[in-house]
VMD Tcl script that builds the backbone (N, CA, C; Angstrom):
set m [mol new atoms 348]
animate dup $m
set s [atomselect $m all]
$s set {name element resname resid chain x y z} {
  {N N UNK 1 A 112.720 90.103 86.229}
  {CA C UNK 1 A 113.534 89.012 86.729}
  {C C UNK 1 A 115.021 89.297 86.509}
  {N N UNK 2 A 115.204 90.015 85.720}
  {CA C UNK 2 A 116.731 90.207 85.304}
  {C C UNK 2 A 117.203 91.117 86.123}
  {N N UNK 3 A 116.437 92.283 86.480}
  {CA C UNK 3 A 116.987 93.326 87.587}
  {C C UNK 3 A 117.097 92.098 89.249}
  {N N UNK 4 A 116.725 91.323 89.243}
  {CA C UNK 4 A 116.633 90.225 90.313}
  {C C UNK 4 A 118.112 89.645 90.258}
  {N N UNK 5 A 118.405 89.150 89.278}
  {CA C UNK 5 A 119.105 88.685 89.140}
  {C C UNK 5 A 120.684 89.244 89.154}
  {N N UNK 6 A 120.754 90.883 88.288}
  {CA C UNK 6 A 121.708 91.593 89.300}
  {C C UNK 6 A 121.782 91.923 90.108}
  {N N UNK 7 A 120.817 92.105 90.515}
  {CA C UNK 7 A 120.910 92.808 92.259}
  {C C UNK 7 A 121.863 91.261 92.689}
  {N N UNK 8 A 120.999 89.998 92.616}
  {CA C UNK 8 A 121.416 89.247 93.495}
  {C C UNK 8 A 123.156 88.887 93.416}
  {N N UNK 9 A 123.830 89.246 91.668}
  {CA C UNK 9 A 125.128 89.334 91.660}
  {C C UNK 9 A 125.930 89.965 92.422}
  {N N UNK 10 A 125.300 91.247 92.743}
  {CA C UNK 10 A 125.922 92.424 93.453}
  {C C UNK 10 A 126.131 91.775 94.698}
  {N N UNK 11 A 124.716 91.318 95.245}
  {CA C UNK 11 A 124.981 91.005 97.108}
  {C C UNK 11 A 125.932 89.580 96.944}
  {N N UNK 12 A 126.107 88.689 95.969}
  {CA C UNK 12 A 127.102 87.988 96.147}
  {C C UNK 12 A 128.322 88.666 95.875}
  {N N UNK 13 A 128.525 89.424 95.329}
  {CA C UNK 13 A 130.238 90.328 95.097}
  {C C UNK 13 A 130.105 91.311 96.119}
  {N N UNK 14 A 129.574 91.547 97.023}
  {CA C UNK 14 A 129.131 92.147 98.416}
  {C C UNK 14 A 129.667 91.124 99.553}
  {N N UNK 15 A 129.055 90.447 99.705}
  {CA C UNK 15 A 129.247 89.265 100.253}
  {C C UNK 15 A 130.964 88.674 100.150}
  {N N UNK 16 A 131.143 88.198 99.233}
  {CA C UNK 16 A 132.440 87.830 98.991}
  {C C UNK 16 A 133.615 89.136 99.662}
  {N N UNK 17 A 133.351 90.034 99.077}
  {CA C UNK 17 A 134.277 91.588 99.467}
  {C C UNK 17 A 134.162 91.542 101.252}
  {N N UNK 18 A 133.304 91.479 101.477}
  {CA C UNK 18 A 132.864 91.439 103.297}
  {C C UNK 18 A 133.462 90.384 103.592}
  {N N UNK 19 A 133.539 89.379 103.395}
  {CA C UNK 19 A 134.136 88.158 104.077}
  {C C UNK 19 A 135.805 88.361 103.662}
  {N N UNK 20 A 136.148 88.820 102.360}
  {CA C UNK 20 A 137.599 89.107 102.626}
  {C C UNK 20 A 138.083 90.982 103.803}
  {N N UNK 21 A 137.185 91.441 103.768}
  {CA C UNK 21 A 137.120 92.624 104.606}
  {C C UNK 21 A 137.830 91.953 106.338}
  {N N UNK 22 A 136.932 91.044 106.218}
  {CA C UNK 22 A 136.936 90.150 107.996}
  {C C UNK 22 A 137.943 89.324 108.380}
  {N N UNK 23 A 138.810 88.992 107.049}
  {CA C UNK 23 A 140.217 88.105 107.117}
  {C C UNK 23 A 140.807 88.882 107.530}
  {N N UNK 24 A 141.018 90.333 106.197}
  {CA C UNK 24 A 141.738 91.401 106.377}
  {C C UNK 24 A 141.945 92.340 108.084}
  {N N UNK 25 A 140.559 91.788 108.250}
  {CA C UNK 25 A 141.050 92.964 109.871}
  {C C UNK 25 A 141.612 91.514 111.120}
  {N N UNK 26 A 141.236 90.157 110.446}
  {CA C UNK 26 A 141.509 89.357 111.932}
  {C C UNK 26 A 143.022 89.782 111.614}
  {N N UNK 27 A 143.454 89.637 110.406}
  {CA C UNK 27 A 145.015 89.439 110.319}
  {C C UNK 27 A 145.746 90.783 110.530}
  {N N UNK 28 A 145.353 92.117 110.850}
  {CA C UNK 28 A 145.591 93.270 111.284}
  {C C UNK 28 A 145.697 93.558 112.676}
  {N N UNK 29 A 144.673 92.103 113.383}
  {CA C UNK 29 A 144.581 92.284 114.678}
  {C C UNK 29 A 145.555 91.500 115.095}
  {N N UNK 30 A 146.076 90.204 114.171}
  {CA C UNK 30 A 146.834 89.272 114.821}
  {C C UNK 30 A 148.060 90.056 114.548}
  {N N UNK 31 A 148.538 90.798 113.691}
  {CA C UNK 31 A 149.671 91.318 113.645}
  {C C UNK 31 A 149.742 92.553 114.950}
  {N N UNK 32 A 148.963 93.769 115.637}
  {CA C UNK 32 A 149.036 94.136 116.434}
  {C C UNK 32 A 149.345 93.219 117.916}
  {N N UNK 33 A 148.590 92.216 117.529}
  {CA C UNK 33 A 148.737 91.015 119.195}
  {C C UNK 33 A 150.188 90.539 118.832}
  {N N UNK 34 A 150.754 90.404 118.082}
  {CA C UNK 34 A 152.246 89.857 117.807}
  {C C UNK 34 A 153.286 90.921 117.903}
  {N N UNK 35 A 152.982 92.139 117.437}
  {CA C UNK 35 A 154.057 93.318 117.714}
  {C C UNK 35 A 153.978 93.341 118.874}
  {N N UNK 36 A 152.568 93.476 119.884}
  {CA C UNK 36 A 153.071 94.314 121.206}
  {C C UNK 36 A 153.913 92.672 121.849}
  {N N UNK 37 A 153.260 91.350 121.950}
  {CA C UNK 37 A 153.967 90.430 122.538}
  {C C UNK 37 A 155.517 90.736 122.239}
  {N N UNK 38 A 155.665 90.849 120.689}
  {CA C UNK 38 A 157.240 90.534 120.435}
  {C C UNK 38 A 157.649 92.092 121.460}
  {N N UNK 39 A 157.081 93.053 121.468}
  {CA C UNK 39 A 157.572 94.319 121.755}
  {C C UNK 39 A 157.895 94.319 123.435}
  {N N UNK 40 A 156.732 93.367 124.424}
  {CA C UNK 40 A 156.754 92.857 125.724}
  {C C UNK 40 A 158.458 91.910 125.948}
  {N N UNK 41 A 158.232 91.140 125.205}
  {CA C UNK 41 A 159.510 90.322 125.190}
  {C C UNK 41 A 160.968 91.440 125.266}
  {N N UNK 42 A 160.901 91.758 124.210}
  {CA C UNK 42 A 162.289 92.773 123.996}
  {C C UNK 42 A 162.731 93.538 125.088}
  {N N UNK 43 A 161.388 94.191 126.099}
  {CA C UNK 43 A 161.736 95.174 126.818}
  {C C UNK 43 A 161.411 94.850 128.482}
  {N N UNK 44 A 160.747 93.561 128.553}
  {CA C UNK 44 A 160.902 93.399 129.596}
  {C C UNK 44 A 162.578 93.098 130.550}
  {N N UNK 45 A 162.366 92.853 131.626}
  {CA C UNK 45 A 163.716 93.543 132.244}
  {C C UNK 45 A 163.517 93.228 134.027}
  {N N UNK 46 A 164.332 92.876 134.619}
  {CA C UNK 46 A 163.821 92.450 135.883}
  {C C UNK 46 A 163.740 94.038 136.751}
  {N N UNK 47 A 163.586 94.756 136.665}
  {CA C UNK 47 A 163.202 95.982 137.282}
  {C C UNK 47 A 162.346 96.825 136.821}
  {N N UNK 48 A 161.727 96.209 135.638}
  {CA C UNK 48 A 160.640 96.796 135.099}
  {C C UNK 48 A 159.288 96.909 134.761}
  {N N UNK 49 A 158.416 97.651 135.093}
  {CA C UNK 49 A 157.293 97.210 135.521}
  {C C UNK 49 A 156.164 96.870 134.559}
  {N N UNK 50 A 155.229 95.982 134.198}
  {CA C UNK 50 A 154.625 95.779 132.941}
  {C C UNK 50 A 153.782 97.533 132.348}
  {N N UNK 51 A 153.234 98.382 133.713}
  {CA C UNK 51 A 152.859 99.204 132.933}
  {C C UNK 51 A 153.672 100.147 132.001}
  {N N UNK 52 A 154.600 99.837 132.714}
  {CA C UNK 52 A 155.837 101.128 131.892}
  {C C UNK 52 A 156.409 100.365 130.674}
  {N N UNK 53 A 156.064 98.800 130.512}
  {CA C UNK 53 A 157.027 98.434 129.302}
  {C C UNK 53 A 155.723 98.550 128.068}
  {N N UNK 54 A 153.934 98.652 128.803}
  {CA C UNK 54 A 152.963 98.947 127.437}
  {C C UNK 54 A 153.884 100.272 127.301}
  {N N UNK 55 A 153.530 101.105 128.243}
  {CA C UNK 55 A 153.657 102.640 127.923}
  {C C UNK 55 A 154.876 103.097 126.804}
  {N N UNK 56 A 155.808 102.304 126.851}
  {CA C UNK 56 A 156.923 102.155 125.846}
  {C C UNK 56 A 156.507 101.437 124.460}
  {N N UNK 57 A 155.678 100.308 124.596}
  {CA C UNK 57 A 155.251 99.777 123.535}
  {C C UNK 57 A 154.247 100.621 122.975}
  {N N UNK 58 A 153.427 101.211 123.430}
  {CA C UNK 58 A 152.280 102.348 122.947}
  {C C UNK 58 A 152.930 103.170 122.179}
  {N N UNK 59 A 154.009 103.575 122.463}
  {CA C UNK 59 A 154.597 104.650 121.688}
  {C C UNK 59 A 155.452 104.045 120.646}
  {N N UNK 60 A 155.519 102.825 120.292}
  {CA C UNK 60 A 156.921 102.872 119.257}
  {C C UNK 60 A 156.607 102.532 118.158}
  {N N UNK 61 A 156.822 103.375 116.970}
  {CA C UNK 61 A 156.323 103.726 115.529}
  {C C UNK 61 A 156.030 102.684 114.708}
  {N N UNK 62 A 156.457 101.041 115.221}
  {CA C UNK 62 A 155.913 100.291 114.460}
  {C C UNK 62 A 154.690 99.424 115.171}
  {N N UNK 63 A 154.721 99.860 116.659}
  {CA C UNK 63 A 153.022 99.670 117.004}
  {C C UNK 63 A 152.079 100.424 116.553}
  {N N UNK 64 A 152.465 101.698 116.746}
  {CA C UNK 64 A 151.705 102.476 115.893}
  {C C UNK 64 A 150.969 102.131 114.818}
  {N N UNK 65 A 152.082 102.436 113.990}
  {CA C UNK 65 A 151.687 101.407 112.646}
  {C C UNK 65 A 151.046 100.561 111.934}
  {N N UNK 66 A 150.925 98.975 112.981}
  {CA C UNK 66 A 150.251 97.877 113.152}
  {C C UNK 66 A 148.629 98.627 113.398}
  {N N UNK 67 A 148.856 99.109 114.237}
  {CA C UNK 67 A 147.505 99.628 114.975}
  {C C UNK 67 A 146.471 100.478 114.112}
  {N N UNK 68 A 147.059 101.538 113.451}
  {CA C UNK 68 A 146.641 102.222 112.100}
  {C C UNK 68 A 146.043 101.049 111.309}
  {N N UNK 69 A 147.219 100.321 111.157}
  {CA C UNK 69 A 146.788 99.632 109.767}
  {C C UNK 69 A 145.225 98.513 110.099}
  {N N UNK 70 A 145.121 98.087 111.516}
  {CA C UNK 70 A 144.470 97.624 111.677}
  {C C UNK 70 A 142.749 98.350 112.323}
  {N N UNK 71 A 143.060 99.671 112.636}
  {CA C UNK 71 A 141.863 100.334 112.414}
  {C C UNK 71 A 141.483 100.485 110.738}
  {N N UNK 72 A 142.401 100.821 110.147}
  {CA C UNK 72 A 142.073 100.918 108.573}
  {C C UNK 72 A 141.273 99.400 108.073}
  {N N UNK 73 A 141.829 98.414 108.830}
  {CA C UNK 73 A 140.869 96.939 108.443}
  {C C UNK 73 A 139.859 97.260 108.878}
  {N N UNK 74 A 139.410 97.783 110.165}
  {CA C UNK 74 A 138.683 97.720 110.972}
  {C C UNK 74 A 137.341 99.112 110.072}
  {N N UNK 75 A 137.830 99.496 109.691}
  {CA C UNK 75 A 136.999 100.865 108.720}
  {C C UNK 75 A 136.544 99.937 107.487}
  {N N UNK 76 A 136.962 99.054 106.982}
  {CA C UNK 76 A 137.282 98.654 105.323}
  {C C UNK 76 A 135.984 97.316 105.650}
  {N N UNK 77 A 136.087 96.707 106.924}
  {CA C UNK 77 A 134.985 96.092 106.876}
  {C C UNK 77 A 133.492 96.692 107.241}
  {N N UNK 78 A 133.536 97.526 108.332}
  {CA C UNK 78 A 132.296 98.300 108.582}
  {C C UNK 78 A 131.817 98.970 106.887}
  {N N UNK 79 A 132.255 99.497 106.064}
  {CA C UNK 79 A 131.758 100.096 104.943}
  {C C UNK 79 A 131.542 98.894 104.166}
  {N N UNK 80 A 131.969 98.034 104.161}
  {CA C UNK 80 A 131.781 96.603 103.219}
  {C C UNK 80 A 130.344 96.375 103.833}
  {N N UNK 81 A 130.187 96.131 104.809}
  {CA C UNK 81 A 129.018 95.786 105.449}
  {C C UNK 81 A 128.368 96.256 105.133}
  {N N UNK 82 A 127.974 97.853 105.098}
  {CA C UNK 82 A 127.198 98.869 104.377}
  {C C UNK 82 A 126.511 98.364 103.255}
  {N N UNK 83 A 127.502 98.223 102.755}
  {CA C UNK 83 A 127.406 97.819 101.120}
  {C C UNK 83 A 126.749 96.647 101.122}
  {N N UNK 84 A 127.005 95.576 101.341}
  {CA C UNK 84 A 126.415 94.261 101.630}
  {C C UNK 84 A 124.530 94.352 102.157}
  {N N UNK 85 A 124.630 94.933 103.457}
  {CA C UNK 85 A 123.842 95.194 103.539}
  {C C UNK 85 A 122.444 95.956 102.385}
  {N N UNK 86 A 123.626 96.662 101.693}
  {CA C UNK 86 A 122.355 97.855 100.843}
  {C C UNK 86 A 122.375 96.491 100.377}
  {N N UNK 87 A 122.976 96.094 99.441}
  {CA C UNK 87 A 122.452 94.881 98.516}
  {C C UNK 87 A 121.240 93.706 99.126}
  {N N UNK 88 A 121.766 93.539 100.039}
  {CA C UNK 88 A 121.040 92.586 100.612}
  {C C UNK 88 A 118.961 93.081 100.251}
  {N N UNK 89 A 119.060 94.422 100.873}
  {CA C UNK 89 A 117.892 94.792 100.965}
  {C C UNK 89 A 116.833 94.885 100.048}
  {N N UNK 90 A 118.133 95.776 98.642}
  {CA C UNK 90 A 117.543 96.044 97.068}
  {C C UNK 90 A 117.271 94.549 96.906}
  {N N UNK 91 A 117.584 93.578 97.141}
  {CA C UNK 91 A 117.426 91.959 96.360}
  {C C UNK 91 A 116.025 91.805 97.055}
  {N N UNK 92 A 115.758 91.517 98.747}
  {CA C UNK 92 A 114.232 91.850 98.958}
  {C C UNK 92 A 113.505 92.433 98.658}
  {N N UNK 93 A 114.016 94.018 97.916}
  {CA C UNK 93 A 112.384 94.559 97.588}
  {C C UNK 93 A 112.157 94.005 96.357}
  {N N UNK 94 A 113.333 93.696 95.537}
  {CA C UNK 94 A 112.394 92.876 94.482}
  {C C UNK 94 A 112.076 91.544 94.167}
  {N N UNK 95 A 112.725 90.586 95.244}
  {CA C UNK 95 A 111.832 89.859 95.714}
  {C C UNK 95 A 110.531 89.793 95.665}
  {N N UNK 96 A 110.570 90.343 96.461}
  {CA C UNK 96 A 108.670 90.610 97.331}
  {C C UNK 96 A 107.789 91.598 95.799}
  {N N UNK 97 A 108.696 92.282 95.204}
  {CA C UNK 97 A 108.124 92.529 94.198}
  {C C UNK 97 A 107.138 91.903 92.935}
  {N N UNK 98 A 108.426 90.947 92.837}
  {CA C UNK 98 A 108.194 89.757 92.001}
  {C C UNK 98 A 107.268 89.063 92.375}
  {N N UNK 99 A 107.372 88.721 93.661}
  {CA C UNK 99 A 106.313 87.522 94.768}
  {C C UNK 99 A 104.700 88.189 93.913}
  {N N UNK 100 A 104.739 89.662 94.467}
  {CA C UNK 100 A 103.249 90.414 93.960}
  {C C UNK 100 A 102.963 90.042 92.645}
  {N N UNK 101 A 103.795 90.259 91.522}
  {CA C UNK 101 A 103.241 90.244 90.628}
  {C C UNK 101 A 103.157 89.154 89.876}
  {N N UNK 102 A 104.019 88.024 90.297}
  {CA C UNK 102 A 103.657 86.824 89.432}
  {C C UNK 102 A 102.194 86.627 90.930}
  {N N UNK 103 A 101.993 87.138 91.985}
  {CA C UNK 103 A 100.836 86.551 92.347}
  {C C UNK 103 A 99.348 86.882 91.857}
  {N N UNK 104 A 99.800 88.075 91.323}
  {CA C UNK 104 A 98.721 89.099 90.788}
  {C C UNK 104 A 98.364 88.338 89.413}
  {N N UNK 105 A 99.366 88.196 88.991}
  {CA C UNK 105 A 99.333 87.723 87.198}
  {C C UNK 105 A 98.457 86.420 87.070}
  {N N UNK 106 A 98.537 85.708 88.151}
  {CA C UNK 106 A 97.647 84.245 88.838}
  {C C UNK 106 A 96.589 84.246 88.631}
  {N N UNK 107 A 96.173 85.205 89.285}
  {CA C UNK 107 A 94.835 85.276 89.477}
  {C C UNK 107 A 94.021 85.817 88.662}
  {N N UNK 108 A 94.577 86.758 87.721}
  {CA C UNK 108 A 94.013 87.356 86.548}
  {C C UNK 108 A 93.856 86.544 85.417}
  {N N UNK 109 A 95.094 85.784 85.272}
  {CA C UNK 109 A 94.903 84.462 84.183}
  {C C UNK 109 A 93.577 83.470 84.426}
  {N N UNK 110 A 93.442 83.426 85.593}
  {CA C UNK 110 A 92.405 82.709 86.255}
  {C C UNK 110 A 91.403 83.491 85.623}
  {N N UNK 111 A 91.111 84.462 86.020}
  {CA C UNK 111 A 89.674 85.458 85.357}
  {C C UNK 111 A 89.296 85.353 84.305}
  {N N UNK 112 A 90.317 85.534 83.290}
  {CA C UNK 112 A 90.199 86.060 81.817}
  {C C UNK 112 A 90.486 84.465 81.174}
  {N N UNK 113 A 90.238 82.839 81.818}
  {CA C UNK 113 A 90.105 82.227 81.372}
  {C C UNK 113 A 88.549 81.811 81.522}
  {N N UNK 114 A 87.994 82.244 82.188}
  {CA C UNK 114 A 86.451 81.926 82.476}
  {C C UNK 114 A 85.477 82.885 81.945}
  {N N UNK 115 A 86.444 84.659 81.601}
  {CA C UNK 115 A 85.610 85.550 81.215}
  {C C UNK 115 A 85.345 84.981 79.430}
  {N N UNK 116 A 84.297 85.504 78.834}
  {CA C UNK 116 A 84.046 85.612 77.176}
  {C C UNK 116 A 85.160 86.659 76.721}
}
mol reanalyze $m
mol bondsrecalc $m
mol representation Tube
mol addrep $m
């Protein structure tokens, strides 16, 4: 029961880490959606055409940047998940472990109260 019981610590400190993983990348994404807008604003221009003002925004070192940083969210939650996941699983097998043997233990108590 006690190995039950860490496991199940783990998938809650799993859990918790994953759900800040998922803040971490919305707010990586909202900062990329805010650079290129602010970056649209700056460079638009009445002779200029929206593909050529991404193509300018694609390239400038603090989209870049944003964008990195938000694949790096985007990495930091997929491996959290991992993790979460393993936990998740180790807590079912001993679950179902446990399930067996306090079911096993049942029925034997049962026996060896009727046996001499």
């Amino acid at each position: 029961m006690e190995l039950f019981v860490q496991y199940t610590a783990w998938q809650n400190y799993a859990a918790f880490q994953f759900a800040n993983a998922e803040v971490d990348e919305a707010k990586a994404e909202a900062s990329v959606r805010f650079a290129e807008a602010t970056g649209m604003v700056k460079a638009f221009g009445p002779a200029t055409k929206v593909t050529e003002i991404r193509a300018e925004i694609a390239v400038d070192p603090e989209i870049v940047r944003v964008k990195d940083e938000a694949f790096k969210a985007y990495a930091q939650r997929k491996l959290t998940k991992v993790i979460h996941d393993n936990c998740e699983r180790c807590v079912f097998v001993v679950s179902r472990e446990l399930s067996r043997r306090i079911g096993a233990a049942g029925s034997e108590r049962r026996n060896n109260r009727w046996t001499p």
